[in-house]
Short mmCIF file of the C-alpha atoms (twelve columns), coordinates in Angstrom:
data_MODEL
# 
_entry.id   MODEL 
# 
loop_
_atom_site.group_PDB 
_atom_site.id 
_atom_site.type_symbol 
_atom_site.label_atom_id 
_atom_site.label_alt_id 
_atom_site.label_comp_id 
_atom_site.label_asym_id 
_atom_site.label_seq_id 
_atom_site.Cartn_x 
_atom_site.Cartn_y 
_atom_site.Cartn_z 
_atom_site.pdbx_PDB_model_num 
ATOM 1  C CA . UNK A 1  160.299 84.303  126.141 1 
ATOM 2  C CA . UNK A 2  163.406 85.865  126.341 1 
ATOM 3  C CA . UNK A 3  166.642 84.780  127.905 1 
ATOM 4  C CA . UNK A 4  168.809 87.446  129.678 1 
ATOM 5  C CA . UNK A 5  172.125 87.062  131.077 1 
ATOM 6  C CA . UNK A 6  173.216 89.434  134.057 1 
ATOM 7  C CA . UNK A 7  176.431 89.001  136.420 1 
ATOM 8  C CA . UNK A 8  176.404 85.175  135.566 1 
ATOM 9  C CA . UNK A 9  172.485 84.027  136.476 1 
ATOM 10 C CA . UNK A 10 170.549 83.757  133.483 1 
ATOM 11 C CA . UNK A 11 166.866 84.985  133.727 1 
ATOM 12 C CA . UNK A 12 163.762 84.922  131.034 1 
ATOM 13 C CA . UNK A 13 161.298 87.671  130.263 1 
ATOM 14 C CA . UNK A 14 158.208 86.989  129.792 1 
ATOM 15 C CA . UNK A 15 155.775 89.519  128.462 1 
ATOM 16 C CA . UNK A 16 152.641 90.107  129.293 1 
ATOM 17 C CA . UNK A 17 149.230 91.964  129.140 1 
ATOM 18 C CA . UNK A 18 146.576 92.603  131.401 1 
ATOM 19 C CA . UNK A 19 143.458 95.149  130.526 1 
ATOM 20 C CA . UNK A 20 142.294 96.751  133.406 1 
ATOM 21 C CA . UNK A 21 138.101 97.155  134.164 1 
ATOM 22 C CA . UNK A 22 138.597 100.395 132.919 1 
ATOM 23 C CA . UNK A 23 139.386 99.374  129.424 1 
ATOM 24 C CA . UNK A 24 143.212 100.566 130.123 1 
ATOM 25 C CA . UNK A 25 146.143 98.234  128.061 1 
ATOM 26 C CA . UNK A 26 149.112 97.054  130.483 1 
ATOM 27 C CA . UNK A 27 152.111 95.983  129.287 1 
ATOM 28 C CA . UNK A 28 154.602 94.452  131.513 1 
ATOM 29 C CA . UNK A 29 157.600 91.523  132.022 1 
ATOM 30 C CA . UNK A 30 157.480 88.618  133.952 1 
ATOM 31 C CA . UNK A 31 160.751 87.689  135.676 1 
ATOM 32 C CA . UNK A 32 161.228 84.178  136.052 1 
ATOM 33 C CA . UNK A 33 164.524 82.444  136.683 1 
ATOM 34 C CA . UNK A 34 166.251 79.835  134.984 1 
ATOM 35 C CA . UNK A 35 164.504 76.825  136.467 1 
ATOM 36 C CA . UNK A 36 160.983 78.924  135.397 1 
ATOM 37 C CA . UNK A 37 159.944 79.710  139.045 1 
ATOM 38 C CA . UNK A 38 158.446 83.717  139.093 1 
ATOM 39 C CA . UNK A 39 160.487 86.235  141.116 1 
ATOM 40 C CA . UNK A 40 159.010 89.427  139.934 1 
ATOM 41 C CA . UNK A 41 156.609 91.347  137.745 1 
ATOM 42 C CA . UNK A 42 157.107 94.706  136.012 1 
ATOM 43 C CA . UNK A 43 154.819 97.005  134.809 1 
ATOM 44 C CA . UNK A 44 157.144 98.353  132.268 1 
ATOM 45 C CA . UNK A 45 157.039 98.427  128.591 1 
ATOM 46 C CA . UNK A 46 160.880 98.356  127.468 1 
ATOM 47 C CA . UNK A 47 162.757 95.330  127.973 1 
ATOM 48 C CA . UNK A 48 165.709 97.802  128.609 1 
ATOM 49 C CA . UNK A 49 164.389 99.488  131.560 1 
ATOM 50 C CA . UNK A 50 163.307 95.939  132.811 1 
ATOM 51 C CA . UNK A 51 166.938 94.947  133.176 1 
ATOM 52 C CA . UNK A 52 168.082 97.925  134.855 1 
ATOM 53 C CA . UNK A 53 165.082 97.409  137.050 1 
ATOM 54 C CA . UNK A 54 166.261 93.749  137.684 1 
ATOM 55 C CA . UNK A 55 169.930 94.719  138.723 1 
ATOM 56 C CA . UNK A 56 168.791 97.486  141.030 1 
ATOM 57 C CA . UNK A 57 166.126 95.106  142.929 1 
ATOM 58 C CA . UNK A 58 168.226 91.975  143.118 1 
ATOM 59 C CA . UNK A 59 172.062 93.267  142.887 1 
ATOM 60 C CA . UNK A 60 171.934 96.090  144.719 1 
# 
Protein backbone atom coordinates (compact mmCIF):
# COMPACT_ATOMS: atom_id res chain seq x y z
CA UNK A 1 0.00 0.00 0.00
CA UNK A 2 0.84 3.35 -0.42
CA UNK A 3 0.57 6.30 1.90
CA UNK A 4 -0.44 9.72 0.41
CA UNK A 5 -0.56 12.93 2.07
CA UNK A 6 -3.06 15.68 0.71
CA UNK A 7 -4.12 19.09 2.55
CA UNK A 8 -3.16 17.42 5.96
CA UNK A 9 -5.35 13.85 5.91
CA UNK A 10 -3.22 11.11 5.04
CA UNK A 11 -4.80 8.40 2.75
CA UNK A 12 -3.38 4.80 1.35
CA UNK A 13 -3.65 3.39 -2.13
CA UNK A 14 -4.27 0.28 -2.57
CA UNK A 15 -3.99 -1.36 -5.94
CA UNK A 16 -5.90 -3.64 -7.36
CA UNK A 17 -7.04 -6.01 -10.22
CA UNK A 18 -10.12 -7.40 -11.30
CA UNK A 19 -10.51 -9.49 -14.83
CA UNK A 20 -13.69 -9.03 -16.22
CA UNK A 21 -15.89 -12.33 -17.83
CA UNK A 22 -14.70 -11.11 -20.89
CA UNK A 23 -11.11 -11.89 -20.26
CA UNK A 24 -10.46 -7.88 -20.02
CA UNK A 25 -7.40 -6.80 -17.24
CA UNK A 26 -8.56 -3.85 -14.78
CA UNK A 27 -6.34 -1.98 -13.01
CA UNK A 28 -7.47 0.35 -10.41
CA UNK A 29 -6.76 2.09 -6.63
CA UNK A 30 -8.48 1.54 -3.64
CA UNK A 31 -8.90 4.62 -1.43
CA UNK A 32 -8.93 3.89 2.06
CA UNK A 33 -8.28 6.36 4.84
CA UNK A 34 -5.97 6.40 7.55
CA UNK A 35 -7.84 4.24 10.04
CA UNK A 36 -8.18 1.57 6.77
CA UNK A 37 -11.99 2.09 6.30
CA UNK A 38 -12.73 2.24 2.09
CA UNK A 39 -14.01 5.57 0.74
CA UNK A 40 -13.57 5.06 -2.91
CA UNK A 41 -12.45 2.95 -5.83
CA UNK A 42 -10.81 4.06 -9.09
CA UNK A 43 -10.59 2.50 -12.17
CA UNK A 44 -7.45 4.23 -13.10
CA UNK A 45 -4.06 3.01 -13.81
CA UNK A 46 -1.65 6.00 -12.68
CA UNK A 47 -1.33 6.71 -9.17
CA UNK A 48 -0.99 10.40 -10.42
CA UNK A 49 -4.28 10.78 -11.93
CA UNK A 50 -5.68 8.94 -8.76
CA UNK A 51 -4.70 11.88 -6.60
CA UNK A 52 -5.99 14.49 -8.73
CA UNK A 53 -9.08 12.36 -8.86
CA UNK A 54 -9.10 12.28 -4.96
CA UNK A 55 -8.81 16.17 -4.50
CA UNK A 56 -11.49 16.90 -7.07
CA UNK A 57 -14.11 14.30 -5.40
CA UNK A 58 -13.40 15.07 -1.77
CA UNK A 59 -11.89 18.83 -1.77
CA UNK A 60 -13.77 20.31 -4.14
Amino acid sequence: MNKIELFGDTYLLRKTFDIIDTGISVYGYDVLDNNGDFLKHYDIEDKNAVISSIKYDIYR
